[in-house]
N, C-alpha and C positions, 0 to 999 in steps of 0.2 A: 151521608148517603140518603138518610130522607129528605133533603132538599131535592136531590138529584130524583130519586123515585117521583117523590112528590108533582114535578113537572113532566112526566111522561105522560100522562093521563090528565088533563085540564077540559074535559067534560061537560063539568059540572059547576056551579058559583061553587060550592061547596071544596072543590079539588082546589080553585081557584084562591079560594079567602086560605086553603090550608097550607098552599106554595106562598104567600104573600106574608103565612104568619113564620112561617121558616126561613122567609128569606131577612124579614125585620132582622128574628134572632140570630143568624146568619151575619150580618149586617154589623149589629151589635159586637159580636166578637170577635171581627173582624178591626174593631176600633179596639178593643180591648188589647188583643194580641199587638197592632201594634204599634199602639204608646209604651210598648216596653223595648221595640225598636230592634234591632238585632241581636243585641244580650239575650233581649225576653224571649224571641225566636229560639233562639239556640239551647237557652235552658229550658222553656218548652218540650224541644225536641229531644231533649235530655230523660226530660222528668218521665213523657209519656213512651220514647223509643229505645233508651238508653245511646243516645249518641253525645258526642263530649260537648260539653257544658260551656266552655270557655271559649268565648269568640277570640277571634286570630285580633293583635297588634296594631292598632291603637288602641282600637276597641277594648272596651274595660268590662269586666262582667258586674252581672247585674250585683245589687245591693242583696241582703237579706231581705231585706223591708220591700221590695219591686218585689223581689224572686215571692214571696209570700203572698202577696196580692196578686199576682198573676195565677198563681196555683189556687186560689182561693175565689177567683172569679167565678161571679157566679154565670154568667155568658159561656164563656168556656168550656165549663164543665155541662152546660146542657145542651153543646152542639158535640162531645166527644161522649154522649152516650147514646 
């Protein structure tokens, strides 16, 4: 939501440099979320919503070791606060 805030009011250089530095980190975890691919989506949506964890048939759910780094991202965690 402060990206979105962020670009209602572009003003100022300053409103500007502050949408630009939200949208990098934005950006960033955007790439994080996903190299973990659909798995990583779903147990994402899992960990933070509680919806089911386990992607449908073929698809395999994520490792321990994914599901850990994705939760531990540090991108992630400073655009869901």
């Amino acid at each position: 939501m402060a990206l979105w805030h962020s670009t209602q009011v572009l003003d100022g250089s300053d409103n500007w440099a502050k949408a630009r530095q939200l949208q990098g980190l934005a950006s960033l975890a955007e790439a994080e979320l996903l190299s973990g691919g659909v798995a990583g989506l779903k147990y994402l949506l899992c960990e933070k919503f509680g919806y089911p964890a386990a992607p449908r048939l073929p698809l395999q759910p994520m490792s321990d070791f994914e599901a850990n780094r994705l939760s531990t991202s540090t991108y992630l965690k400073r655009i869901s606060n």
